[in-house]
Every structure is written in structure tokens, then in C-alpha cells.
C-alpha distance (Angstrom), angle and dihedral (degrees) to the residues before:
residue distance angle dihedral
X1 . . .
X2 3.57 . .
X3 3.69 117.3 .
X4 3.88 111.0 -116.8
X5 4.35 116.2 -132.9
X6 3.86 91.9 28.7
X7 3.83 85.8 95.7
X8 3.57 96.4 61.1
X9 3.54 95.2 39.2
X10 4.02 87.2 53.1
X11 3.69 95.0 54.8
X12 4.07 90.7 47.5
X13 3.72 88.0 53.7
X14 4.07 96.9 44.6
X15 3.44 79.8 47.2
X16 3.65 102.4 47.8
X17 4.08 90.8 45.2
X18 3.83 84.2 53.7
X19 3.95 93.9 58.3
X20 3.53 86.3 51.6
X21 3.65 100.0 54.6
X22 4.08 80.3 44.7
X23 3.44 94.1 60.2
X24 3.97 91.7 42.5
X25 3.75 92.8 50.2
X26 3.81 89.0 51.0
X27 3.38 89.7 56.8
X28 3.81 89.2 52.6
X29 3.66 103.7 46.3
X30 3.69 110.6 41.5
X31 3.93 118.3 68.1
X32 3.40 97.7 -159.6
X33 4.15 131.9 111.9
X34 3.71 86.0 -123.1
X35 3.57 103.4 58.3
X36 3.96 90.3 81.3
X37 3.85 88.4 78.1
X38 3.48 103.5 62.2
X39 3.67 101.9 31.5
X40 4.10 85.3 58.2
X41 3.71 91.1 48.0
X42 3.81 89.1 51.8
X43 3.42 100.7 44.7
X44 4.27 96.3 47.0
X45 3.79 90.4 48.2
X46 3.99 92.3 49.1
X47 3.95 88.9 40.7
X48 4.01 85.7 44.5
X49 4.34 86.3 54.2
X50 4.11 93.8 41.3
X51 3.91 83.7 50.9
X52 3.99 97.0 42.0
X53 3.62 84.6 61.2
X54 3.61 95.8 68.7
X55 3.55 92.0 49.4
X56 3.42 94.1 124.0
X57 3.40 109.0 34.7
X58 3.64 126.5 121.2
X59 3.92 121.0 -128.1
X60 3.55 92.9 -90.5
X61 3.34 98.8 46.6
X62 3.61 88.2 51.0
X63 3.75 87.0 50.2
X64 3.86 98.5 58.7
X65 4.31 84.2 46.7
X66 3.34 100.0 55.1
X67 3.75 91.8 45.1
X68 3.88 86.1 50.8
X69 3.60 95.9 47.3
X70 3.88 84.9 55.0
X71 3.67 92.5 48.1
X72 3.16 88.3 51.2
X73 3.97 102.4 41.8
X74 4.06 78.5 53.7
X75 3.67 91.2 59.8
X76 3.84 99.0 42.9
X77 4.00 87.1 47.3
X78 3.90 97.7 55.5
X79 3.89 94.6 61.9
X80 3.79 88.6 56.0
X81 3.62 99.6 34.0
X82 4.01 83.6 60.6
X83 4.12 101.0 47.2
X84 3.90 88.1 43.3
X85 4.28 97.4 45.8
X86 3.66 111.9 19.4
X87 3.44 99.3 178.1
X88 3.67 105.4 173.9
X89 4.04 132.2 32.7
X90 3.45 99.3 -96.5
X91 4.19 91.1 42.9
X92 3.25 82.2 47.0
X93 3.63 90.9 55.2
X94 4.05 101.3 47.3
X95 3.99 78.2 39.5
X96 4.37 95.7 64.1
X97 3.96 87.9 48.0
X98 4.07 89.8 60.3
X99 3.84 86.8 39.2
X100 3.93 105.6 112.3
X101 3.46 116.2 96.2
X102 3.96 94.8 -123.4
X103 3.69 83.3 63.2
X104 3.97 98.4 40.2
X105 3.83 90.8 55.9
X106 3.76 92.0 42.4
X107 3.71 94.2 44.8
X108 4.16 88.2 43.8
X109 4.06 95.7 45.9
X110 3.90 87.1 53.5
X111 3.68 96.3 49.1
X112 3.68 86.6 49.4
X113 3.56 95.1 41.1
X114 4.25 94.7 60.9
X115 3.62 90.3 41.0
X116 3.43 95.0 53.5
X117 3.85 86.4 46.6
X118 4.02 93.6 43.2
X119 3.69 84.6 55.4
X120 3.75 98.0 44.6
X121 3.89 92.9 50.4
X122 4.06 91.9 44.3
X123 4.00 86.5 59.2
X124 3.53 93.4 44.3
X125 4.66 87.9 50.4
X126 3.85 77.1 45.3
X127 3.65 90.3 64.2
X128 3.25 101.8 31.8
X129 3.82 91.5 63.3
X130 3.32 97.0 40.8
X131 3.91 90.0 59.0
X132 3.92 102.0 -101.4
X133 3.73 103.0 113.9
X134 4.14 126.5 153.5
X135 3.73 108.8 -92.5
X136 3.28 100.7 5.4
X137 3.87 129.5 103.4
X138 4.05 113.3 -85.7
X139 3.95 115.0 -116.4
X140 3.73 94.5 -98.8
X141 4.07 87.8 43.9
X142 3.94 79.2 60.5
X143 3.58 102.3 45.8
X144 3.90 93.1 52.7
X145 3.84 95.8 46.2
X146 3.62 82.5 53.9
X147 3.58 90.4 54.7
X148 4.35 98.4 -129.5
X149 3.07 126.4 -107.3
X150 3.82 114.5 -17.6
């Protein structure tokens, strides 16, 4: 049976990832001084959506999605990683069929896109297992509502 509220929390995150890769493909295109502005804006509030998410995740949870997010950033990095640096013939091969530059900045703003989204969620597990989670109670909130040491 399918679960009911995963679809809406799919299309924020495929959303979400596709700011990000906005703002990183602003960054890319435009020359100009200014285009540092909106590309940052773009990529915090689609970082801000991949990370709202996971709001309520537990630290395991947010374990296993970080790690997938890596996985994932890994994946989305080799196709790029082989039409920028073709190193050998046959890289250099699958490396000439990514070569237009439509496909260079699509392939780079997705690669940037996960990673920025790997890293995002790995702060937020960081958190989370230190004891700083959204809506809950910090770790010194805890300690005093335990009452200390006694």
C-alpha cells in the first residue's frame, strides 16, 4: 500500500534539488560581479527545502540519507568528472559525447546540486546526533529539565 504524504514531500524535494542546480548554473553562466547574489539566494532556499524534508527524521534515518545523498552526489559527479577530464582514450571517448556546453553546464549544475545537498543533509545528521534537532529541546534545554546532576 502506498504510503500517503510521500508524494508531496517528493515533489518539494525534486523541487528543492532543482533550485539548487538553478542557483549553481547561475553561477556558471553569467560573467558578471552580480551574479553571486542570486545564485546564493537560490541555492540556500533549495538547500533550506532538501533539508526541510528531513525534518522529522530520526538520527538514523538521517544517517541512511546523508549516505544516499552521497551515493548519489558520487553518481551525478562521475558523468561530469568524465566530459570535463578525459584522461584516457576511451574517457576520452564517453567524454566527446557529453561535450556540448548545454550538456557540460547541465551535467556540472547537477553534480553541484547533490553535493551541495549531500553536504547540507550531513550537517543536519551532525546535529541531529549531537542533540540539536528542529523542534525538539536543545541539549542544555535537556539537561535542566532533567534537573543535573542530583
Amino acid at each position: 500500500m502506498p504510503r500517503t504524504g510521500s508524494s508531496p514531500s517528493r515533489s518539494l524535494l525534486a523541487g528543492s534539488v532543482a533550485i539548487v542546480a538553478t542557483g549553481v548554473a547561475v553561477n556558471l553562466l553569467f560573467d558578471s560581479p552580480l551574479r553571486t547574489l542570486p545564485a546564493f539566494v537560490l541555492v540556500a532556499l533549495g538547500v533550506a527545502g532538501v533539508t526541510s524534508t528531513a525534518r522529522e527524521h530520526g538520527t538514523a534515518r538521517l544517517r541512511r540519507t546523508a549516505k544516499r545523498w552521497w551515493l548519489l552526489a558520487f553518481a551525478t559527479f562521475l558523468p561530469y568528472a568524465l566530459a570535463t577530464a578525459p584522461d584516457g582514450e576511451s574517457a576520452a571517448a564517453v567524454g566527446d559525447a557529453f561535450a556540448g556546453p548545454a550538456v557540460s553546464l547541465a551535467l556540472e549544475s547537477l553534480a553541484g546540486a547533490t553535493a551541495l545537498c549531500a553536504v547540507s543533509m550531513t550537517v543536519l545528521y551532525g546535529f541531529a546526533w549531537y542533540g540539536i534537532h528542529p523542534g525538539r529541546p536543545t541539549p542544555e534545554e535537556r539537561i535542566l529539565a532533567d534537573g543535573g546532576d542530583e
